[in-house]
C-alpha positions in Angstrom: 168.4 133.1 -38.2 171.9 135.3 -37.8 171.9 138.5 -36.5 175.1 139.6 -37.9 177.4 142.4 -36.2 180.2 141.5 -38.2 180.8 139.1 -41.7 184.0 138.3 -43.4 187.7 138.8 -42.2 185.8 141.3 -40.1 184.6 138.9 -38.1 187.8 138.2 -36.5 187.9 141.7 -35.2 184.6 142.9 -34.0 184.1 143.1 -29.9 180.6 144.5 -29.8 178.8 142.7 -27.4 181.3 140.5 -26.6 179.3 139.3 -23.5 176.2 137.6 -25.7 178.2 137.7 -29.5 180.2 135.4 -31.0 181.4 133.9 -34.3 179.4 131.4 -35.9 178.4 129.8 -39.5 174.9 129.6 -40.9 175.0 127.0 -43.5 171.6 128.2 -45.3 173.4 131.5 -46.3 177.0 129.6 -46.3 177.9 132.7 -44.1 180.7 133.1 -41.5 179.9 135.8 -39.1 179.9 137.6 -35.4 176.7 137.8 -33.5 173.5 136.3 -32.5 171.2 133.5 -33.4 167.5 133.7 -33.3 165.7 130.6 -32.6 162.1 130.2 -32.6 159.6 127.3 -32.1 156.2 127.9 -34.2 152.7 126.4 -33.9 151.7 125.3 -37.7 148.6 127.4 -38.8 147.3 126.4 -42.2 147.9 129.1 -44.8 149.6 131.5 -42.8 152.6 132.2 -41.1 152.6 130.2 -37.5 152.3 131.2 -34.4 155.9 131.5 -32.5 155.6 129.9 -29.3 159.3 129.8 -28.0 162.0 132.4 -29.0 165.4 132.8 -28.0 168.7 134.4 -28.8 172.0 132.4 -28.2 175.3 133.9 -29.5 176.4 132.6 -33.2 178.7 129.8 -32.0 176.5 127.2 -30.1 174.7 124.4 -32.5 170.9 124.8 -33.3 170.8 120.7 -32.0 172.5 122.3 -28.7 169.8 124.5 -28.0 166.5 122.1 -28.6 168.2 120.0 -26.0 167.6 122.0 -24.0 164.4 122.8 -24.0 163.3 119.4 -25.3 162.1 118.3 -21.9 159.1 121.2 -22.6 157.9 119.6 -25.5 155.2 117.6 -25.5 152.7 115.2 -27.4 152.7 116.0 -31.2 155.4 116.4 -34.3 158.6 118.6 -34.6 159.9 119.8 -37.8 163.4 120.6 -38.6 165.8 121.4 -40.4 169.1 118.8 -41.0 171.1 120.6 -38.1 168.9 118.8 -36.1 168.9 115.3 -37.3 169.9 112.9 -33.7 168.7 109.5 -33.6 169.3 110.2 -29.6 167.2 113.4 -29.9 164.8 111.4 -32.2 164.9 108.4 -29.2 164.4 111.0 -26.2 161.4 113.0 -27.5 159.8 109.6 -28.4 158.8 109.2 -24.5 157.6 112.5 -24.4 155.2 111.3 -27.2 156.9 113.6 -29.6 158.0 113.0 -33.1 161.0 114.5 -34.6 160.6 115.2 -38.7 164.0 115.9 -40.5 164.9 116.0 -44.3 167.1 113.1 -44.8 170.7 114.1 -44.9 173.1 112.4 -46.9 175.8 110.0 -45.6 179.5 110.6 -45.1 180.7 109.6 -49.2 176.7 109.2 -51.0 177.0 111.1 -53.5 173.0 111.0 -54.1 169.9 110.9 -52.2 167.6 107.8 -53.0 163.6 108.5 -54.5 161.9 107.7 -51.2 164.4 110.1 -49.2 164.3 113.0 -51.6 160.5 112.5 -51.9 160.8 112.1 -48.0 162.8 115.8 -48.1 160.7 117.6 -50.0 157.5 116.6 -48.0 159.0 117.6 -44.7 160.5 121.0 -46.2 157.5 122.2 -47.4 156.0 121.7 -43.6 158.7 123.9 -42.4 158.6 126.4 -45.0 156.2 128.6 -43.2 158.6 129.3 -40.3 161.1 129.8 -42.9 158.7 132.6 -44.5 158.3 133.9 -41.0 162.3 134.6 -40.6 161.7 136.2 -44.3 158.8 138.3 -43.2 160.5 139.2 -39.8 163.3 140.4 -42.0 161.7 142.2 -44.5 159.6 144.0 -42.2 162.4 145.1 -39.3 166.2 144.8 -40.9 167.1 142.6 -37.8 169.7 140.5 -39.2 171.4 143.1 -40.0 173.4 144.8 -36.7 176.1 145.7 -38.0 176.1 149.4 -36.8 175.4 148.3 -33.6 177.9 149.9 -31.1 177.0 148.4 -28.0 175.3 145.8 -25.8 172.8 148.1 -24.5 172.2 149.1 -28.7 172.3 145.4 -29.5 169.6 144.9 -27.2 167.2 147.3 -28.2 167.6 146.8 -31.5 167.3 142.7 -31.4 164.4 143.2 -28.8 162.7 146.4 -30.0 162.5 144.5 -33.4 161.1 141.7 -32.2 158.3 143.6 -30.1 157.6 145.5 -33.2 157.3 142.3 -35.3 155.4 140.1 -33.3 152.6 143.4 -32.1 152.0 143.9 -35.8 151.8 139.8 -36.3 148.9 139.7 -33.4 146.9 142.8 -34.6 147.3 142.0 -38.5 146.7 138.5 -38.5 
């Protein structure tokens, strides 16, 4: 999820936070912009929104693949699904020893024009796994404004208002749920 400082040709110019803030794309919004990323790792609870169990804020330019591997050694005995940023048949290979199974959509091949039945039927089963993390980003958005930073002024501002958000969000997740 972006936490956007600056989008646009503004982009170019913004130095706020320059120490954890970067430019970057996110590809679900088709969005160019300067700040942070929010990644979170969510244990899947049935009918509601799951349970994050890892979080972590990178600046905008890093890959989402480039983060998992690094905390792939953590993960452990059971199923991980993601998103197409994250398709790796070496990822895929490492987390197999660690009795892990990674689940992407299938992406489509440099020139295919079209995705096969069993790969599109393959897509949409995986996707609709996912989409309560996905509806966690929405709710953690709709009920702080944390993606959008833009009149943030400093690191110390960007901070609080990344963190305080967060804090916010997830007390009123544990006490509501």
């Amino acid at each position: 999820m972006p936490i956007i400082l600056a989008q646009g040709r503004r982009r170019f110019q913004a130095k706020v936070a320059g120490e954890v803030a970067d430019c970057g794309y996110c590809a679900s919004k088709n969005l160019h912009y300067y700040g942070l990323k929010l990644h979170a790792l969510g244990i899947r609870q049935p009918g509601t929104l799951p349970h994050p169990e890892y979080l972590e804020f990178t600046s905008a330019r890093p890959h989402d693949l480039t983060v998992l591997e690094r905390i792939y050694p953590y993960l452990w005995h059971g199923e991980l699904y993601a998103d197409k940023a994250y398709v790796s048949e070496v990822l895929k290979q490492l987390l197999k020893h660690q009795e892990m199974e990674l689940l992407t959509p299938s992406k489509k091949q440099k020139g295919q024009e079209k995705l096969g039945m069993f790969e599109k039927l393959w897509s949409t089963s995986v996707s609709r796994v996912r989409q309560p993390i996905e509806s966690f980003f929405n709710w953690l958005e709709e009920r702080t404004g944390i993606q959008m930073a833009s009149k943030v002024r400093s690191l110390n501002g960007l901070l609080v208002h990344v963190y305080g958000r967060l804090t916010a969000a997830m007390y009123v997740l544990k006490f509501n749920s």
